[in-house]
DRENROGU-770872 format. One record per residue: residue in three letters; z, x, y of N, C-alpha, C in turn. Coordinates in steps of 0.05 Angstrom, whole numbers, padded with zeros to 5 digits, always signed. Example, Ala and Ser with C-alpha at 12.3 -4.5 7.8 and 13.67 -1.06 7.14 Angstrom:
BEGIN
ALA+00156+00264-00114+00156+00246-00090+00156+00264-00066SER+00142+00257-00045+00143+00273-00021+00157+00258+00001
This chain:
BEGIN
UNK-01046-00299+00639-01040-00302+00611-01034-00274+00599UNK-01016-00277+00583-01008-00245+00570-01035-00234+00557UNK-01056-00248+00548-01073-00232+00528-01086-00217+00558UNK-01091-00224+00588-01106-00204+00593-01097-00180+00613UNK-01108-00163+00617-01090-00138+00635-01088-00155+00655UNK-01072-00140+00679-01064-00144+00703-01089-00132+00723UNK-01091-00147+00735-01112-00137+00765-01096-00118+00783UNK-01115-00107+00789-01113-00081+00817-01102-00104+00841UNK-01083-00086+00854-01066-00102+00881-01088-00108+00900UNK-01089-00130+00906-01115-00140+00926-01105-00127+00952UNK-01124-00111+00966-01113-00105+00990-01129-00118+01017UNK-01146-00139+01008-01154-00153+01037-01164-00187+01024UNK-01157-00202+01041-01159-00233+01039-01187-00232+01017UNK-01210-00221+01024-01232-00223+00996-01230-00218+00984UNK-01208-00198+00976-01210-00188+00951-01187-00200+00931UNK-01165-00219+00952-01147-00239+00938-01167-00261+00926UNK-01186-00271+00939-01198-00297+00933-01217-00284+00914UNK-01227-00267+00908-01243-00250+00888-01235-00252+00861UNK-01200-00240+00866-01192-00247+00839-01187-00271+00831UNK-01181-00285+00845-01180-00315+00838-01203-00328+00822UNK-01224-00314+00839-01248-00334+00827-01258-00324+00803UNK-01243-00295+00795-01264-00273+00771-01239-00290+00746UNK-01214-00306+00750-01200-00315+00725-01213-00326+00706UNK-01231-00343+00707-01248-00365+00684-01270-00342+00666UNK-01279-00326+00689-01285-00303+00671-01274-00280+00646UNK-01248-00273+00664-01232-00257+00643-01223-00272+00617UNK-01212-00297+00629-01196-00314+00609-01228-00322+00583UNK-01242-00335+00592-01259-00336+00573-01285-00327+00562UNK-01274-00297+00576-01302-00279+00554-01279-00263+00539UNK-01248-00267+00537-01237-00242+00523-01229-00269+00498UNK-01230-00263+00475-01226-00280+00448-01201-00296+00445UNK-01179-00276+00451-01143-00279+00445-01145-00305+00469UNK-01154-00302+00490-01146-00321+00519-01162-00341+00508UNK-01189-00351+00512-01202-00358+00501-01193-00382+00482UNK-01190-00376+00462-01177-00401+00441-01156-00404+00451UNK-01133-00388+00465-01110-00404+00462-01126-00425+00487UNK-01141-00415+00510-01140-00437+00536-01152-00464+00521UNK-01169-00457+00506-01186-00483+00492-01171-00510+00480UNK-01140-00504+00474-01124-00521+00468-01110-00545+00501UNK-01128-00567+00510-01112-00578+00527-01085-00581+00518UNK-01069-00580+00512-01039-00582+00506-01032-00624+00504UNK-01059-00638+00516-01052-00661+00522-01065-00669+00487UNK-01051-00687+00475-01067-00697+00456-01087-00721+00457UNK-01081-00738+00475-01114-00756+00486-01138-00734+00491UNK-01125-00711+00498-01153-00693+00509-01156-00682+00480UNK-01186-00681+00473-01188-00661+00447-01198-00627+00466UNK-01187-00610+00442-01199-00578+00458-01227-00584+00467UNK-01231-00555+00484-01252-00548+00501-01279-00551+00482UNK-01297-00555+00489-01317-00553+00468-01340-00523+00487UNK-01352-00512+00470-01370-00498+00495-01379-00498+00513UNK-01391-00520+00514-01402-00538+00538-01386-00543+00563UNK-01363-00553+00553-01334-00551+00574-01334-00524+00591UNK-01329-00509+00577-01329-00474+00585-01351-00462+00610UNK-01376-00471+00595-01399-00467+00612-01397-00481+00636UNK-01386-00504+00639-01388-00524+00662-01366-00506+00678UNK-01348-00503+00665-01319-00496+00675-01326-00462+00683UNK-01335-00447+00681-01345-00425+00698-01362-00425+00714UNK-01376-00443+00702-01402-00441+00736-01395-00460+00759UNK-01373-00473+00749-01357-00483+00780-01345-00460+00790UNK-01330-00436+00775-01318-00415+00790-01344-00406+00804UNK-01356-00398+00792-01378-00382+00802-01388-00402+00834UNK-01388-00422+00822-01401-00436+00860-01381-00430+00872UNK-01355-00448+00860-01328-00427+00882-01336-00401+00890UNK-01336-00382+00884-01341-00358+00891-01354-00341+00907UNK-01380-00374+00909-01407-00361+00931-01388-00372+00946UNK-01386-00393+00951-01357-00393+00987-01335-00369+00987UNK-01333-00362+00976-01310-00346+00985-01316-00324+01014UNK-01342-00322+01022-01334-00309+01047-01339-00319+01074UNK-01339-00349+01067-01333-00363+01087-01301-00384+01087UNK-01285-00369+01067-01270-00374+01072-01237-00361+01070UNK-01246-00335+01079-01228-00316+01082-01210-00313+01109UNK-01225-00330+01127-01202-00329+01145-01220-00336+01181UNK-01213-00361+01186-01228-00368+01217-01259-00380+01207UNK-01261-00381+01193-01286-00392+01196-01294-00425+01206UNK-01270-00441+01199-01270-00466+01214-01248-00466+01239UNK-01243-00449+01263-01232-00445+01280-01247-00468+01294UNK-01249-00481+01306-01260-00505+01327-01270-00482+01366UNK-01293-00496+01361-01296-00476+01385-01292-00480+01418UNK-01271-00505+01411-01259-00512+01434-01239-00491+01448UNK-01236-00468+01428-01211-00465+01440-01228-00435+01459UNK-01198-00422+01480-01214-00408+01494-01223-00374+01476UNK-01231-00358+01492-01245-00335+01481-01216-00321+01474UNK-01197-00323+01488-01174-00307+01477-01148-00320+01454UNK-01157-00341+01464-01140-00360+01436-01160-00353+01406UNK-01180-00370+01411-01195-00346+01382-01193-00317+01380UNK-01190-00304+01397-01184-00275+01389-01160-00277+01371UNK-01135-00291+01382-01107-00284+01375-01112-00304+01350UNK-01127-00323+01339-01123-00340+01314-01143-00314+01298UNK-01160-00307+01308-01179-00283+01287-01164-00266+01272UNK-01148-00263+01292-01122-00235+01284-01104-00245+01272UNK-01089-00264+01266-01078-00279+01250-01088-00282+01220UNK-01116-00302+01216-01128-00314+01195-01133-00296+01177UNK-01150-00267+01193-01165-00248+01182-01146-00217+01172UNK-01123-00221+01178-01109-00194+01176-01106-00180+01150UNK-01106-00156+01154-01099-00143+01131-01073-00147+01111UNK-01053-00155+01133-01027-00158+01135-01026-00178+01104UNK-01002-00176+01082-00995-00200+01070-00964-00201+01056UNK-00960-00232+01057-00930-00233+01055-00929-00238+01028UNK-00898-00239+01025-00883-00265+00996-00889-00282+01003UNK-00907-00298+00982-00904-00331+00981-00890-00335+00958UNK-00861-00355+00967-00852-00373+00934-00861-00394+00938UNK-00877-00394+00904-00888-00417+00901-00879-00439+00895UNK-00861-00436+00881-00831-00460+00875-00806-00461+00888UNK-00812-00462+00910-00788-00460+00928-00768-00499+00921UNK-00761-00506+00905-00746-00533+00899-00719-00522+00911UNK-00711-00549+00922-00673-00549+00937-00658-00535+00905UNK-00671-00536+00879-00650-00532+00866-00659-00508+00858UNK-00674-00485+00871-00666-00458+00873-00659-00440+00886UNK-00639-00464+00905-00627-00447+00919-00595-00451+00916UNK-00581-00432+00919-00546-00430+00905-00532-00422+00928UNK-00511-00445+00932-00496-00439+00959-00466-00431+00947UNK-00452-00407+00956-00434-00389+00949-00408-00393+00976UNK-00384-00403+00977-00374-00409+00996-00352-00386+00989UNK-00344-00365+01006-00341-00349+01005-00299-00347+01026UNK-00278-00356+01013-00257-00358+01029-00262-00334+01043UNK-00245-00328+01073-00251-00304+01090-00217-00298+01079UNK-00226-00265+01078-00200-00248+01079-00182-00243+01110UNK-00162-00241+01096-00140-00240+01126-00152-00223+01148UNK-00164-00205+01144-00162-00184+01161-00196-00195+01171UNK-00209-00212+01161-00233-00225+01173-00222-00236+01205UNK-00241-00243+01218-00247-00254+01247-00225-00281+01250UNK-00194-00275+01258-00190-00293+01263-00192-00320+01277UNK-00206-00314+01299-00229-00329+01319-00241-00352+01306UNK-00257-00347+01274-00264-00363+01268-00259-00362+01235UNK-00248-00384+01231-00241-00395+01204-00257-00411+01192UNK-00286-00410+01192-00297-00421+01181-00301-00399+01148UNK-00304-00411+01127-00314-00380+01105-00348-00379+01107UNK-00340-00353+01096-00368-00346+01091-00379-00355+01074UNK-00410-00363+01074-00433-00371+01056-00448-00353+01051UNK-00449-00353+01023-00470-00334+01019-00505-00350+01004UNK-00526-00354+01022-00539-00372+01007-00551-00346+00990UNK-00568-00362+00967-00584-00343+00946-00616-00369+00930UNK-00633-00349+00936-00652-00359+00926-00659-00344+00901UNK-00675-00368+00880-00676-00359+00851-00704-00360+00849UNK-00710-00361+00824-00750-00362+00813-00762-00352+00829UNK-00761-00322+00830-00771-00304+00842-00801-00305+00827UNK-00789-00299+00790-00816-00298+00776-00851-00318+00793UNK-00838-00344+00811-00857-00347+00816-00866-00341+00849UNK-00865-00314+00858-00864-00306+00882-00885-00288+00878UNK-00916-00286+00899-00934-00266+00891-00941-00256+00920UNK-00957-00231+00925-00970-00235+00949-00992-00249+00956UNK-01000-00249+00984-01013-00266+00989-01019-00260+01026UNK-01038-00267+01036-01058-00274+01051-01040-00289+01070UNK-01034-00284+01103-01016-00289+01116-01020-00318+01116UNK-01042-00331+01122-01054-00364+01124-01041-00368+01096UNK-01043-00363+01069-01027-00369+01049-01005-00378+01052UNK-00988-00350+01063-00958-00355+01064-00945-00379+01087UNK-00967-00391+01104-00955-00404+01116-00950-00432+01114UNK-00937-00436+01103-00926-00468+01078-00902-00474+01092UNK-00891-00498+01090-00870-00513+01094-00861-00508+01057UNK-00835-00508+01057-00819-00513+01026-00834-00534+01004UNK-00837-00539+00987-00830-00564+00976-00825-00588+00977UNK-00807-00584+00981-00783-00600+00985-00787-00628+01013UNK-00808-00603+01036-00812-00615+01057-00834-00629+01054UNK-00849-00633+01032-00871-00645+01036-00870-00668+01019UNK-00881-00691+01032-00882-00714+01015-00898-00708+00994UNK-00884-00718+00973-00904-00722+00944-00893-00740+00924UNK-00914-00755+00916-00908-00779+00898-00899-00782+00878UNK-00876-00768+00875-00862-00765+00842-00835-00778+00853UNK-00819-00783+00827-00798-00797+00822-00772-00775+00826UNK-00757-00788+00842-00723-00768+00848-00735-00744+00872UNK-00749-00755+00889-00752-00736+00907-00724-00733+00920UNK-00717-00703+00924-00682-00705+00934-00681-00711+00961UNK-00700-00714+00979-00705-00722+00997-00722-00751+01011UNK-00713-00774+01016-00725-00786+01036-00752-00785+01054UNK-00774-00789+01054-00793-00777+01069-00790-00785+01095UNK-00771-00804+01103-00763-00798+01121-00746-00777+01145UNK-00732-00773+01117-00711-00737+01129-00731-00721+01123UNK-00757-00713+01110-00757-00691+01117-00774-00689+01131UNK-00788-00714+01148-00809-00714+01169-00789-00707+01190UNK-00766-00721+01186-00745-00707+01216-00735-00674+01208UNK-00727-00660+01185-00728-00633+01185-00752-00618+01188UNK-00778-00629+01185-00802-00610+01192-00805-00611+01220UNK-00798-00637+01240-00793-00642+01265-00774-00614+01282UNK-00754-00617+01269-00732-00595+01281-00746-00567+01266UNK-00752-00566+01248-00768-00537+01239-00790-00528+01265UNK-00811-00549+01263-00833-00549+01287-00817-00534+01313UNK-00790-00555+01328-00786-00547+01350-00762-00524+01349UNK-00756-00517+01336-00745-00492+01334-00762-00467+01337UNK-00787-00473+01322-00807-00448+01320-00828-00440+01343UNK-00815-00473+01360-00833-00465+01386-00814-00459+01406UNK-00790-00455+01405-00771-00447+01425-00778-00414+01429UNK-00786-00408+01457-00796-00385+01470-00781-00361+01463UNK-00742-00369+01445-00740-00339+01430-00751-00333+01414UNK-00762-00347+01398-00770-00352+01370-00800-00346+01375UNK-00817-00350+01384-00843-00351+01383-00856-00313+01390UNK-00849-00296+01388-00849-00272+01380-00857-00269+01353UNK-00836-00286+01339-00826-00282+01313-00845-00294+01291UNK-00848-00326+01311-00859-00351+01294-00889-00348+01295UNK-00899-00342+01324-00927-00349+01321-00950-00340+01302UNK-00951-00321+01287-00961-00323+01273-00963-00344+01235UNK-00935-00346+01247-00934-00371+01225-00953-00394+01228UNK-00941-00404+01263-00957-00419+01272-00989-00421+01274UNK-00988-00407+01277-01029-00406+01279-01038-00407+01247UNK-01029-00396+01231-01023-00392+01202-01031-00421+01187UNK-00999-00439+01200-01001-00459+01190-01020-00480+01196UNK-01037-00481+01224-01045-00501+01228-01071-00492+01221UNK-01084-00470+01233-01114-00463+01231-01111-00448+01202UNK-01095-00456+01182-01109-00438+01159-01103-00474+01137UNK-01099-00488+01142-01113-00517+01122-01135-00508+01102UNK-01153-00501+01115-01185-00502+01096-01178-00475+01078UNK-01166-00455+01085-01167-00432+01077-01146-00432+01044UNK-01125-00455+01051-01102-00455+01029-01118-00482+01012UNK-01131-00499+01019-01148-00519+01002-01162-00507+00992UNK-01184-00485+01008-01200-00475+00972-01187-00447+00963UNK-01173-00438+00968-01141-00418+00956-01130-00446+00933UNK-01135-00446+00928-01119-00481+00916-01140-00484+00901UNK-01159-00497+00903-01183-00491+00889-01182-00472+00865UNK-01196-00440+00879-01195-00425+00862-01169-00424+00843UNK-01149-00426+00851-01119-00416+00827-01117-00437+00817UNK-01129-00466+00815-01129-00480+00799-01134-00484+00766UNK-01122-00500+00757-01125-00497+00719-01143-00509+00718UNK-01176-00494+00692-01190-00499+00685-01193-00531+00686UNK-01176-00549+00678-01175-00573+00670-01183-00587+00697UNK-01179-00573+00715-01184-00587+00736-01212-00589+00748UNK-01233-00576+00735-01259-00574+00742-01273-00601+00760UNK-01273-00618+00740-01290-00641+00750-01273-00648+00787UNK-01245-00649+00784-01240-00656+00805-01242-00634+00834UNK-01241-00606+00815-01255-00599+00843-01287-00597+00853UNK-01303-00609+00828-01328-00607+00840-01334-00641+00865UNK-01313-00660+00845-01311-00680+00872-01294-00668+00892UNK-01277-00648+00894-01267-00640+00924-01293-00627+00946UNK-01310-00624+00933-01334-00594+00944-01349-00617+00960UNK-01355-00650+00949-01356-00658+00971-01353-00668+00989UNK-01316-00670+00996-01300-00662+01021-01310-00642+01034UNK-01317-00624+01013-01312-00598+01034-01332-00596+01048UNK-01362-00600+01033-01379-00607+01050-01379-00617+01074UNK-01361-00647+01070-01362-00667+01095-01345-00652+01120UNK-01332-00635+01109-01308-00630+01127-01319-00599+01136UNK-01345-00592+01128-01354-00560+01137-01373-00577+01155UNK-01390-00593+01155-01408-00605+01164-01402-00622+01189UNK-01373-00620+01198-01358-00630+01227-01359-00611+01242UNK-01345-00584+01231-01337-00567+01242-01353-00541+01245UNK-01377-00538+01227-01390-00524+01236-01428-00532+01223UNK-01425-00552+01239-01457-00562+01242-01478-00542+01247UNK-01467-00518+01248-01487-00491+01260-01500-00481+01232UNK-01486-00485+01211-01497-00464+01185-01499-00490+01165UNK-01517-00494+01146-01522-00513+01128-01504-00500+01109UNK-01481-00522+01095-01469-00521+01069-01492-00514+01048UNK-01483-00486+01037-01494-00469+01020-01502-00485+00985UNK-01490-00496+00979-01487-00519+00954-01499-00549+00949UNK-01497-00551+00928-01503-00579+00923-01488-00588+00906UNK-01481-00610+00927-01459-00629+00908-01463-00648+00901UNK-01435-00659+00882-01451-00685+00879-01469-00688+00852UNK-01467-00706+00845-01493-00721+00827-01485-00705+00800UNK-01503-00688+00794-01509-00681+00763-01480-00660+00763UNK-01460-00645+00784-01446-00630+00778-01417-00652+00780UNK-01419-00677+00775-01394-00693+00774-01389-00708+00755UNK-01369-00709+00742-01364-00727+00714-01343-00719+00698UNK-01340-00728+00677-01318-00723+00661-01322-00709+00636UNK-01312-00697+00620-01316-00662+00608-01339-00680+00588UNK-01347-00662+00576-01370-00662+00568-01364-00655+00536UNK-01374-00676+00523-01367-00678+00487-01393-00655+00475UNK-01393-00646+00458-01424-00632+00443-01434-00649+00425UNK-01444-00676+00439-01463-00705+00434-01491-00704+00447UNK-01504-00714+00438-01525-00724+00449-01512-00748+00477UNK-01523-00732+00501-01514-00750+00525-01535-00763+00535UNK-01534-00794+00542-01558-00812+00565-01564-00801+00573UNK-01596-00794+00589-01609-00783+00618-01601-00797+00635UNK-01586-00789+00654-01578-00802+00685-01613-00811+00699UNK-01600-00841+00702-01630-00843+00724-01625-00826+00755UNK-01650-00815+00760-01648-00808+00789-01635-00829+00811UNK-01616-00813+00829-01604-00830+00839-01617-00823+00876UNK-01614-00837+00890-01619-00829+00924-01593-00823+00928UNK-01599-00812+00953-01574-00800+00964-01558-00821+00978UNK-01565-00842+00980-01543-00871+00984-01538-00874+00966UNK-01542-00876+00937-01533-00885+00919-01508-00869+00913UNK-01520-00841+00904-01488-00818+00900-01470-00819+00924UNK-01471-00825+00952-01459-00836+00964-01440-00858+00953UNK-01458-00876+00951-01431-00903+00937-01424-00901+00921UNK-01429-00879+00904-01422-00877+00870-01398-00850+00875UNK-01397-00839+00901-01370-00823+00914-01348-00838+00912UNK-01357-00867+00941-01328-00880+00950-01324-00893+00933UNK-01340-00900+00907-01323-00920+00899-01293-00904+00880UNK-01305-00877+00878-01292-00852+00862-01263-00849+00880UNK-01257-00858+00903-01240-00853+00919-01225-00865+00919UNK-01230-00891+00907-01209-00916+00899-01179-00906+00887UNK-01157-00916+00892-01135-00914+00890-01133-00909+00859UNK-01122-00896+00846-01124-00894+00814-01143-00875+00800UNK-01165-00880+00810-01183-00852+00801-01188-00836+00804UNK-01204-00816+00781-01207-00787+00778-01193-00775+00818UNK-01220-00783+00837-01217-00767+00853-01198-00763+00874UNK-01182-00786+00875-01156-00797+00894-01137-00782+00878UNK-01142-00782+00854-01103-00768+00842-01116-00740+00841UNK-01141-00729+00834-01145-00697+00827-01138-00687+00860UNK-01148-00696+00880-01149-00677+00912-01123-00683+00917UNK-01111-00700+00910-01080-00706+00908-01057-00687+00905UNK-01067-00679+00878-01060-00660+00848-01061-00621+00866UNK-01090-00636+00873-01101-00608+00884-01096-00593+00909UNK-01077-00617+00933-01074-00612+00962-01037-00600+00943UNK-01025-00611+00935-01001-00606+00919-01000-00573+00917UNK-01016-00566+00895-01020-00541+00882-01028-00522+00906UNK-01035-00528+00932-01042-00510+00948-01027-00509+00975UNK-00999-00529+00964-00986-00535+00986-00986-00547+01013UNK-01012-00560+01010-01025-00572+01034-01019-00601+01029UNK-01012-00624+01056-01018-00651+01048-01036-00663+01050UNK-01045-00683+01028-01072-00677+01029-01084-00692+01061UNK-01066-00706+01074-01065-00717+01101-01078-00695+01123UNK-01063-00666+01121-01067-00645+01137-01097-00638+01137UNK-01114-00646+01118-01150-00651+01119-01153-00645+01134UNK-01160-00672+01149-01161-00682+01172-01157-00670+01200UNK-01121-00666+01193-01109-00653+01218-01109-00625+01226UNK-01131-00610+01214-01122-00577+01208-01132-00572+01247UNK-01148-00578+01257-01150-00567+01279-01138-00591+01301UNK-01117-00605+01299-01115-00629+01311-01078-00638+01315UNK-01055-00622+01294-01031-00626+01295-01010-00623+01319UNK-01003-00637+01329-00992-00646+01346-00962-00628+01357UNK-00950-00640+01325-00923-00631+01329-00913-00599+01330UNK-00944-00577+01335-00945-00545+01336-00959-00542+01364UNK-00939-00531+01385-00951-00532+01407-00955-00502+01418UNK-00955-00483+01399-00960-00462+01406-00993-00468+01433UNK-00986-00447+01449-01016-00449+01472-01033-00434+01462UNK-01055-00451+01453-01079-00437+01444-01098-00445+01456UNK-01096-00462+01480-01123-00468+01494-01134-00452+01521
């Protein structure tokens, strides 16, 4: 937001996810940020009330205690061998960071067909193209597991006039895949590759943190995915948090609220799935939220398990 300075250039994956998590802070302890954020822009929503605010930072703040378990390899699967984890460590964890565009849409990019001059390659008469990509404004650095995204474009998502078929672009991410594993290419690619598949968890709570305030409640129902999905893969360290129950619900009026009866942990269990149901809060927010972080929210699941990336890592 213009009211607050600019942050110091992050120069290592914690200190990208650092700033991420210190925004709900800046934005609402400085006055100018502050009231303008308090306005949801939606008119069914009324503004933030205090209470909102309070809820809505101390979710950053739990974000935040994860953050250094999730800077890079920490859900690596320990199937793989001692030197394949070396080469994904060095990948996940690097100093190294690229451009990511964040709005990469087919319609910012501008194809320039270029007639060839006489004295061009008579050999071949095809003209020259000149492609050109636009909305740079939304191009930042970022954390190599960040930068490693498929377009837009390539990913299914449930909006209206997708310019693509999700059929074509399961067959262009197909030919993307096997192009990037062709043995000239894989010099070039593999760290994309390891990028893309073993860094899932890493761009979900990257996604997380750079999320809009508004989105609070739904990521405190993402936290317990994340639970479920830290608690597969690394059954060695107890999930640091508590989720669930009193940190889930919908924003909070400055009313006198019911006392929740104590619930068992089967109960907030069923009072989860029924949250998962097609239409509600938690199905459209991790939805909303796999979107914003360029992940599908399908790839969950698949982060140590994708098929169609056959780089050798075993």
């Amino acid at each position: 937001m213009s009211f607050l300075d600019p942050q110091a250039a992050p120069t290592s994956n914690t200190d990208y996810l650092i700033a991420l998590s210190h925004r709900m802070d800046r934005i609402f302890t400085n006055p100018a940020a502050a009231q303008a954020a308090r306005d949801t822009v939606h008119p069914s929503n009324p503004p933030l009330t205090n209470a909102d605010i309070l809820r809505i930072r101390e979710t950053w703040r739990r974000l935040g205690s994860l953050i250094p378990y999730h800077t890079g390899g920490f859900y690596i699967p320990g199937t793989l061998s001692s030197d394949a984890r070396h080469l994904a460590y060095n990948v996940l964890q690097s100093r190294e960071f690229g451009i990511y565009h964040s709005d990469m849409q087919m319609s910012r990019f501008i194809i320039q067909i270029v007639p060839k001059e006489k004295e061009d390659n008579p050999q071949d008469p095809d003209p020259n193209v000149i492609l050109t990509l636009t909305g740079w404004e939304h191009a930042y650095r970022a954390p190599l597991w960040s930068c490693a995204r498929l377009p837009l474009f390539l990913t299914p998502r449930p909006i209206p006039h997708e310019p693509l078929t999700w059929e074509r672009q399961t067959y262009l991410r197909n030919l993307i895949f096997y192009l990037m594993n062709d043995r000239r290419m894989l010099p070039l690619s593999n760290q994309w590759i390891i990028g893309y598949v073993f860094g899932v968890p890493e761009r979900w709570f990257e996604g997380c943190l750079g999320s809009h305030w508004m989105y609070r409640d739904a990521i405190e129902a993402g936290l317990i995915k994340l639970k479920r999905y830290w608690e597969r893969w690394r059954p060695d360290i107890p999930f640091p948090l508590e989720v669930g129950g009193a940190f889930l619900g919908r924003r909070i009026q400055e009313q006198p609220q019911p006392q929740p009866q104590p619930q068992t942990e089967t109960e907030t269990e069923s009072q989860t799935e029924k949250e998962d149901g097609p239409g509600e809060l938690f199905t459209e927010s991790i939805n909303a939220l796999a979107r914003a972080s360029g992940t599908n929210a399908a790839d969950w699941e698949l982060a140590q398990g994708d098929n169609s990336l056959r780089l050798d890592l075993t």
